[in-house]
N, CA and C atoms of all chains as a GROMACS GRO file, in nm:
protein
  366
    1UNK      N    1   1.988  -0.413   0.050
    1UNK     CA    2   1.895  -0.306   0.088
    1UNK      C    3   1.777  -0.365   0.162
    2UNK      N    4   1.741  -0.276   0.254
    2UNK     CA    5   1.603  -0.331   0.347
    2UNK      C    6   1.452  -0.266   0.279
    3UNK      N    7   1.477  -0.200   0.164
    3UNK     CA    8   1.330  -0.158   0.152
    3UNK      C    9   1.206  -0.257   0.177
    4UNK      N   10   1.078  -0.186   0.145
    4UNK     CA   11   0.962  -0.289   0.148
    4UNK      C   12   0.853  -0.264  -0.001
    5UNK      N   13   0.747  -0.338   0.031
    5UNK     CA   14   0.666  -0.321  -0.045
    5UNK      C   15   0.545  -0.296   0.039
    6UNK      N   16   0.493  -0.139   0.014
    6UNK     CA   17   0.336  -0.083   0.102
    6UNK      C   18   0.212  -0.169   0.026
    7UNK      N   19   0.138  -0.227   0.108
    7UNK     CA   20  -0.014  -0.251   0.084
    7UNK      C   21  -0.111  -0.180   0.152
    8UNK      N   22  -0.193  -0.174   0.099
    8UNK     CA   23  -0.317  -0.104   0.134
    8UNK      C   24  -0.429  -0.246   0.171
    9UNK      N   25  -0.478  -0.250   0.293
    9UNK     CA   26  -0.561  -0.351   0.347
    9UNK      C   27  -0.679  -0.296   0.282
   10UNK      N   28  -0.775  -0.347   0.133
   10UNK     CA   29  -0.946  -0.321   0.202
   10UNK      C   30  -1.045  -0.441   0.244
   11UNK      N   31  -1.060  -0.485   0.335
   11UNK     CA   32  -1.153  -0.602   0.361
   11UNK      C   33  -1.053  -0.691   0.332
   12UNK      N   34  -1.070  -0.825   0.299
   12UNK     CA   35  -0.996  -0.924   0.237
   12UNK      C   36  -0.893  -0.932   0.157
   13UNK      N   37  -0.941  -0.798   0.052
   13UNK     CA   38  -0.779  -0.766  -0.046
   13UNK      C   39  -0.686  -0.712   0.023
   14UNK      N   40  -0.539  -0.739  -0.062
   14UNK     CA   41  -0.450  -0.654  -0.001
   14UNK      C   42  -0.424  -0.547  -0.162
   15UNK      N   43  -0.373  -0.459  -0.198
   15UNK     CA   44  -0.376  -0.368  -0.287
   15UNK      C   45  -0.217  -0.317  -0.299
   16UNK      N   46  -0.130  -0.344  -0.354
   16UNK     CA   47   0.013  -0.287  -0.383
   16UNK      C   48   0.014  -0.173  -0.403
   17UNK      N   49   0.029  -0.082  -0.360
   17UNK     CA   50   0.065   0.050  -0.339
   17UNK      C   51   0.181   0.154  -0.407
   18UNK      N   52   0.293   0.126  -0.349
   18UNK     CA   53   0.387   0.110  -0.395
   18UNK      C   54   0.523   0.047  -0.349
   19UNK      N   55   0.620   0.032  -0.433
   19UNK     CA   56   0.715  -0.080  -0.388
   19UNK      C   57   0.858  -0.025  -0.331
   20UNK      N   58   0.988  -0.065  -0.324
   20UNK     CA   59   1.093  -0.036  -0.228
   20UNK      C   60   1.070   0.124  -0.173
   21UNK      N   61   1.050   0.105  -0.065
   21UNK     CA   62   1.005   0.243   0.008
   21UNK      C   63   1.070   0.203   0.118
   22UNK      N   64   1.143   0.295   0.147
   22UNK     CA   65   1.236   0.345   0.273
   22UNK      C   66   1.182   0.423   0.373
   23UNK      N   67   1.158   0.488   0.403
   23UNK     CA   68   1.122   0.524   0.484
   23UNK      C   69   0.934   0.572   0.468
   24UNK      N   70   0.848   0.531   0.573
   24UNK     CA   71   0.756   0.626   0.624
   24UNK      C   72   0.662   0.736   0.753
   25UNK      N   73   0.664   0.810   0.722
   25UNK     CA   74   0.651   0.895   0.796
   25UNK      C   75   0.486   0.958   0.816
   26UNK      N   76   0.454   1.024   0.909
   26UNK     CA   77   0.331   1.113   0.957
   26UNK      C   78   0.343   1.230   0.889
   27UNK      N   79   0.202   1.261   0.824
   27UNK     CA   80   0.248   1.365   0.795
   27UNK      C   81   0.079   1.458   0.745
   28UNK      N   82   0.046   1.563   0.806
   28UNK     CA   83  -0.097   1.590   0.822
   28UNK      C   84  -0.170   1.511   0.899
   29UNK      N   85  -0.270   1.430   0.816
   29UNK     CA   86  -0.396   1.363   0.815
   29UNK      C   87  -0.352   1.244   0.784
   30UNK      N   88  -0.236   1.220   0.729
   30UNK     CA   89  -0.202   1.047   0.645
   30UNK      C   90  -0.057   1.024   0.652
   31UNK      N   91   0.037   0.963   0.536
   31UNK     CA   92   0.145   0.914   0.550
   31UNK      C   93   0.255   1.006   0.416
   32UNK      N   94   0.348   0.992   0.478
   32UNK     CA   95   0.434   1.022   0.336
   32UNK      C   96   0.533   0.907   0.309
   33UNK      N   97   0.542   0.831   0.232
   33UNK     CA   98   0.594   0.751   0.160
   33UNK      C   99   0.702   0.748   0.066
   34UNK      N  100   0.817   0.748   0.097
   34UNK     CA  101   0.953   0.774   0.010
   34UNK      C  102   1.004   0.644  -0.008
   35UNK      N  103   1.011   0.618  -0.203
   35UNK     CA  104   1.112   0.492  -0.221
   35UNK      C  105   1.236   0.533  -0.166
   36UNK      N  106   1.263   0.409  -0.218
   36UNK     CA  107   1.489   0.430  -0.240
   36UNK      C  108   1.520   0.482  -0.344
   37UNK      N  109   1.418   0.565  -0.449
   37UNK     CA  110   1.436   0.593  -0.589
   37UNK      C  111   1.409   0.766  -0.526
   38UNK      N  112   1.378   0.772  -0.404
   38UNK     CA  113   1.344   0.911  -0.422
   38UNK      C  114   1.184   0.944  -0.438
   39UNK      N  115   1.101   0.862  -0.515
   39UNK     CA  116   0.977   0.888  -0.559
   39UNK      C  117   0.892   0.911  -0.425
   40UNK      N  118   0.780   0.956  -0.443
   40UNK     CA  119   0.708   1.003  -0.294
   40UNK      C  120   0.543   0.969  -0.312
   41UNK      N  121   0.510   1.009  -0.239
   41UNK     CA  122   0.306   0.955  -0.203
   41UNK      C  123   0.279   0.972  -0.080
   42UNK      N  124   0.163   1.053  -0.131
   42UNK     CA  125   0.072   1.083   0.055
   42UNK      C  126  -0.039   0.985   0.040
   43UNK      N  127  -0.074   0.980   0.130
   43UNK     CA  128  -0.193   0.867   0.116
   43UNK      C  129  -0.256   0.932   0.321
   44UNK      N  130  -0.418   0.891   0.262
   44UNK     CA  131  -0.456   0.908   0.393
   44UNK      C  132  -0.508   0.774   0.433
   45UNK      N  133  -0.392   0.756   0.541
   45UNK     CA  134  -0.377   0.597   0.583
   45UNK      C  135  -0.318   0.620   0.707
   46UNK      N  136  -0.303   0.447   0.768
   46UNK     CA  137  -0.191   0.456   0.869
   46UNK      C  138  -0.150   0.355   0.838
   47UNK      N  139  -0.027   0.269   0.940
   47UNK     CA  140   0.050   0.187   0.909
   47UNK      C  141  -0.075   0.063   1.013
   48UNK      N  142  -0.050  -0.022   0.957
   48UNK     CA  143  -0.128  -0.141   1.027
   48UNK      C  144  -0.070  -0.233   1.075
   49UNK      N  145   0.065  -0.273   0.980
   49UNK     CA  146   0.109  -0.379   1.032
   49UNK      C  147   0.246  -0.448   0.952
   50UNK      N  148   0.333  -0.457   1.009
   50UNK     CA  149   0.475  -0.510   0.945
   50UNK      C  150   0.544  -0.653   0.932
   51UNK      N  151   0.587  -0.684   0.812
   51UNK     CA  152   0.646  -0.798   0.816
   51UNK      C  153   0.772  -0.774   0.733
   52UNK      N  154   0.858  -0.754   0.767
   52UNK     CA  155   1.007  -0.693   0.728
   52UNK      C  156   1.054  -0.818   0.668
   53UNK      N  157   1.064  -0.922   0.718
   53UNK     CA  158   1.143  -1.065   0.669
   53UNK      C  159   1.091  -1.077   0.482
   54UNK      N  160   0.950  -1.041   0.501
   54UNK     CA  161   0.864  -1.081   0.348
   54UNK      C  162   0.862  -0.945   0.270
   55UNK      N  163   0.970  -0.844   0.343
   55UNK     CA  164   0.944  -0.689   0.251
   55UNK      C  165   0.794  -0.649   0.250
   56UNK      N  166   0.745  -0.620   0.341
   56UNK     CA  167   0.565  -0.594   0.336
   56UNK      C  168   0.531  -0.463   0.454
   57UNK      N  169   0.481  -0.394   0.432
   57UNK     CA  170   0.442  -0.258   0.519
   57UNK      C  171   0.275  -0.259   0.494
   58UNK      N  172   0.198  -0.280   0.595
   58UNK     CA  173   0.049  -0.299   0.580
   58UNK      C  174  -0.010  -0.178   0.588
   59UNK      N  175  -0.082  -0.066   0.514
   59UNK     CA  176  -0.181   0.007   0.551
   59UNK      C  177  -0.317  -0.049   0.575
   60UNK      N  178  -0.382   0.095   0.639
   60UNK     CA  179  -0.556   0.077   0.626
   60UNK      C  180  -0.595   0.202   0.642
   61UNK      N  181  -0.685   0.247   0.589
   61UNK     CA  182  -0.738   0.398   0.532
   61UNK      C  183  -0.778   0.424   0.698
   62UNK      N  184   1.851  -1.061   0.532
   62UNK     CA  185   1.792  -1.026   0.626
   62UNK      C  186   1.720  -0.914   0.618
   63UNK      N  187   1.624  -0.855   0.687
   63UNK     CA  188   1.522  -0.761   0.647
   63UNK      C  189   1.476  -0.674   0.759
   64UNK      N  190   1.504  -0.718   0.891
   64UNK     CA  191   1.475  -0.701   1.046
   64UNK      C  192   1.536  -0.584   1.072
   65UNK      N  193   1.448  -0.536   1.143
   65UNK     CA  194   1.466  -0.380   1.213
   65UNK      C  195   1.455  -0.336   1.369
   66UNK      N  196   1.522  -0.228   1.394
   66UNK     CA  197   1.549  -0.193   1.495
   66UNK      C  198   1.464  -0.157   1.570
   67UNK      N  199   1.372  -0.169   1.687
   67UNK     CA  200   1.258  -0.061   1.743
   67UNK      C  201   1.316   0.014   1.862
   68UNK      N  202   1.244   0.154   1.836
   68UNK     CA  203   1.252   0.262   1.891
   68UNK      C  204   1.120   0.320   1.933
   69UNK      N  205   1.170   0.338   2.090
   69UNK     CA  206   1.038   0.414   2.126
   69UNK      C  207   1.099   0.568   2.148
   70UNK      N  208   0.994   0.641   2.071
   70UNK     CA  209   1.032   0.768   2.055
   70UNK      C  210   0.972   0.891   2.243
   71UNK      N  211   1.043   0.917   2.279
   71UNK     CA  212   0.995   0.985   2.416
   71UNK      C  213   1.068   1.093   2.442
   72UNK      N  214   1.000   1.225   2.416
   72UNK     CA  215   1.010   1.352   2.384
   72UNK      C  216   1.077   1.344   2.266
   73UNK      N  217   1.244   1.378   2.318
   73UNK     CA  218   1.343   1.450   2.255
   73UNK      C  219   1.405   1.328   2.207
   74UNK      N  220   1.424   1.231   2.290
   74UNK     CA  221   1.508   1.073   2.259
   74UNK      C  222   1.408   0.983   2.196
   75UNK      N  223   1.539   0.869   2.206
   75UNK     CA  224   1.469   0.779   2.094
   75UNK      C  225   1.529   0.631   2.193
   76UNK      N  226   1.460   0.546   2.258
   76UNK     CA  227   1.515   0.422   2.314
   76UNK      C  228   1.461   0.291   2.284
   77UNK      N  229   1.616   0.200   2.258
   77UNK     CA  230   1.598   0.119   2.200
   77UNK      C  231   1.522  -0.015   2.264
   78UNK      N  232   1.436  -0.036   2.222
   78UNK     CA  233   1.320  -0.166   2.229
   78UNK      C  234   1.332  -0.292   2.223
   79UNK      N  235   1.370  -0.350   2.111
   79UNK     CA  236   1.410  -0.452   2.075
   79UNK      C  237   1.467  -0.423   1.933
   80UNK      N  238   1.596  -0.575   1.910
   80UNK     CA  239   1.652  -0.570   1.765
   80UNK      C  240   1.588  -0.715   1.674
   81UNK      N  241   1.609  -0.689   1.546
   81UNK     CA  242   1.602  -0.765   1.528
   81UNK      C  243   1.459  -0.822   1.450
   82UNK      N  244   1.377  -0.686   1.477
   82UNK     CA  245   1.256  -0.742   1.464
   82UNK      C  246   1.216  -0.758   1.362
   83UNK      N  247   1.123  -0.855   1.336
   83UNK     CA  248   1.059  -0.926   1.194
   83UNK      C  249   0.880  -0.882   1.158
   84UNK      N  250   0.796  -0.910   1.245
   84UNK     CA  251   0.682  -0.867   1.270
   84UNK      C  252   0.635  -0.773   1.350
   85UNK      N  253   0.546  -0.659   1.298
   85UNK     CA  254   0.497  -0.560   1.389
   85UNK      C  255   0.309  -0.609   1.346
   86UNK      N  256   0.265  -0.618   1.463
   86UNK     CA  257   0.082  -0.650   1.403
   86UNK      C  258   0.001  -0.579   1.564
   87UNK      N  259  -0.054  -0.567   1.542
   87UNK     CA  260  -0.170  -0.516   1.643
   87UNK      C  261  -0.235  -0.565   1.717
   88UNK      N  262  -0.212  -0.583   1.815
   88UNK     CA  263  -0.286  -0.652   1.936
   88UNK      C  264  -0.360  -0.600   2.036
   89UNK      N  265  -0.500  -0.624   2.116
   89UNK     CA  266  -0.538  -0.559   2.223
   89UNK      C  267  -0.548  -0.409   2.167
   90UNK      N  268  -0.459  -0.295   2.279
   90UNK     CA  269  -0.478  -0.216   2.282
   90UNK      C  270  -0.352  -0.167   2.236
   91UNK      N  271  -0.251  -0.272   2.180
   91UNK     CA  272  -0.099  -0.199   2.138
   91UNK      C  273  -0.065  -0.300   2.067
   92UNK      N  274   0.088  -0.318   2.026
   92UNK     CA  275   0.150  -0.349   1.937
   92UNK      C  276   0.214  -0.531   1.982
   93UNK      N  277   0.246  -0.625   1.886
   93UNK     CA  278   0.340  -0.747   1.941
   93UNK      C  279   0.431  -0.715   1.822
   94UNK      N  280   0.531  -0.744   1.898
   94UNK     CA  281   0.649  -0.747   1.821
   94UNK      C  282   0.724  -0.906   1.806
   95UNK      N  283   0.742  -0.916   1.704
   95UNK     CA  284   0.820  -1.043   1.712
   95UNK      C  285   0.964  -1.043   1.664
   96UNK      N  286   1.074  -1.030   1.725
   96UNK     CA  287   1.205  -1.109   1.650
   96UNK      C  288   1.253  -1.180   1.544
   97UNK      N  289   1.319  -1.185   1.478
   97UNK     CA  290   1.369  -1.285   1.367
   97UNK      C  291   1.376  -1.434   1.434
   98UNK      N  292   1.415  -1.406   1.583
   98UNK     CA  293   1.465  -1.549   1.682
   98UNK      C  294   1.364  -1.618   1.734
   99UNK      N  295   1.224  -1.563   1.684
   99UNK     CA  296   1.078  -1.586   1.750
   99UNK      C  297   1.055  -1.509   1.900
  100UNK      N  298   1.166  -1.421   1.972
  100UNK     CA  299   1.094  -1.355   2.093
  100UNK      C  300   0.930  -1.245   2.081
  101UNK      N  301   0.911  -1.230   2.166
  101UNK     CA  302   0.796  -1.181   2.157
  101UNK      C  303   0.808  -1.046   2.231
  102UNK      N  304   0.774  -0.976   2.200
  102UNK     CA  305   0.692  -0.860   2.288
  102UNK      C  306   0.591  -0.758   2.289
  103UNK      N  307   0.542  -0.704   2.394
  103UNK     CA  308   0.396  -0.602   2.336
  103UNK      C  309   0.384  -0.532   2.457
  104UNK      N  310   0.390  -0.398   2.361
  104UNK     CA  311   0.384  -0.246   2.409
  104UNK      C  312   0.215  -0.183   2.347
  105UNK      N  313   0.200  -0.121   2.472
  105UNK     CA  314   0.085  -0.020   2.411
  105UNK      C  315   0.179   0.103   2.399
  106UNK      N  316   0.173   0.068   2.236
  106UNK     CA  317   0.208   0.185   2.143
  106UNK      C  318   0.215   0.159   2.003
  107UNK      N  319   0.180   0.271   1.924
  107UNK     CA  320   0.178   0.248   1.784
  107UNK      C  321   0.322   0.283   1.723
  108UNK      N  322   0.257   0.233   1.591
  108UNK     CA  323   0.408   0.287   1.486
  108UNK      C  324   0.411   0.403   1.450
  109UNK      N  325   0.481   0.489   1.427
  109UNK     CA  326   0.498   0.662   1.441
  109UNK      C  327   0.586   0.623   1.323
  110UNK      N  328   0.620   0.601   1.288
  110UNK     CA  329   0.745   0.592   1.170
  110UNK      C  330   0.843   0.490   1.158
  111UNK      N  331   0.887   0.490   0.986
  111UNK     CA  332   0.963   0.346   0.970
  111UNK      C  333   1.107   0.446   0.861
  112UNK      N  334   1.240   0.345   0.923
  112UNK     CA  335   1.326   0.424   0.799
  112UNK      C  336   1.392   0.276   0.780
  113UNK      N  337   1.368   0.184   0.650
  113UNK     CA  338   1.403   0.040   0.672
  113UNK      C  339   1.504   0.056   0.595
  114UNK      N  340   1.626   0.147   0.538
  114UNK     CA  341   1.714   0.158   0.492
  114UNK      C  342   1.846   0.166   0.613
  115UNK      N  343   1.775   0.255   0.707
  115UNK     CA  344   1.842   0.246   0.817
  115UNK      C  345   1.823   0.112   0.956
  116UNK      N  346   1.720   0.068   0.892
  116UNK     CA  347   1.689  -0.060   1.020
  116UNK      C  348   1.622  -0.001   1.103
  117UNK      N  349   1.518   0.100   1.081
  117UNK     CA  350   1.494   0.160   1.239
  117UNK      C  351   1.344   0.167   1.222
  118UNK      N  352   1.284   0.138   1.303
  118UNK     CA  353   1.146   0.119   1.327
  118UNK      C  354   1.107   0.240   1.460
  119UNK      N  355   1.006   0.348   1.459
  119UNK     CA  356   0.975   0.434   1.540
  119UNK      C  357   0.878   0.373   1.615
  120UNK      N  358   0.827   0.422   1.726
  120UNK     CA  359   0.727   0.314   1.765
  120UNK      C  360   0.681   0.522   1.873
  121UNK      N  361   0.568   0.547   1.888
  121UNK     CA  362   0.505   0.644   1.998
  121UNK      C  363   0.402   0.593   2.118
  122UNK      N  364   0.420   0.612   2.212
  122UNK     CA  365   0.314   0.539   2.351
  122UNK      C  366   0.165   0.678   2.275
   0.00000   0.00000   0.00000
């Protein structure tokens, strides 16, 4: 499986979010966030930045 | 392996970008993409959406 693991960038930290998430999407003002479990999360964010090899999906508010 | 497909989304279609890819990060005024093979490339355009179950990375100008 290709899922990832979302972080949330603030300043220097990075913040785990949540983990094997398949797909994300636009959605309003922010993101919608679906594991491979099905589970879901909006967050008002965008995507910042990807590293697929290390399973990692970067936000920032 | 973990690398995904990019797609630039334009209107109705969806065309393919590069494979393969490992890193998405932010540059300038748009995106670098990097390969699993180390190629490089950079589009002004953001990420619009990710489905990493399917390998497919959205990318919008």
């Amino acid at each position: 499986m290709c899922e990832a693991n979302v972080y949330m960038i603030k300043g220097e930290e990075e913040e785990m979010i949540m983990e094997a998430v398949d797909t994300v999407e636009p959605e309003d003002d922010g993101l919608k966030l679906t594991s491979i479990f099905g589970e879901q999360k909006f967050l008002n964010a965008r995507i910042h930045s990807l590293a697929l090899v290390d399973h990692k999906i970067f936000l920032k508010e």
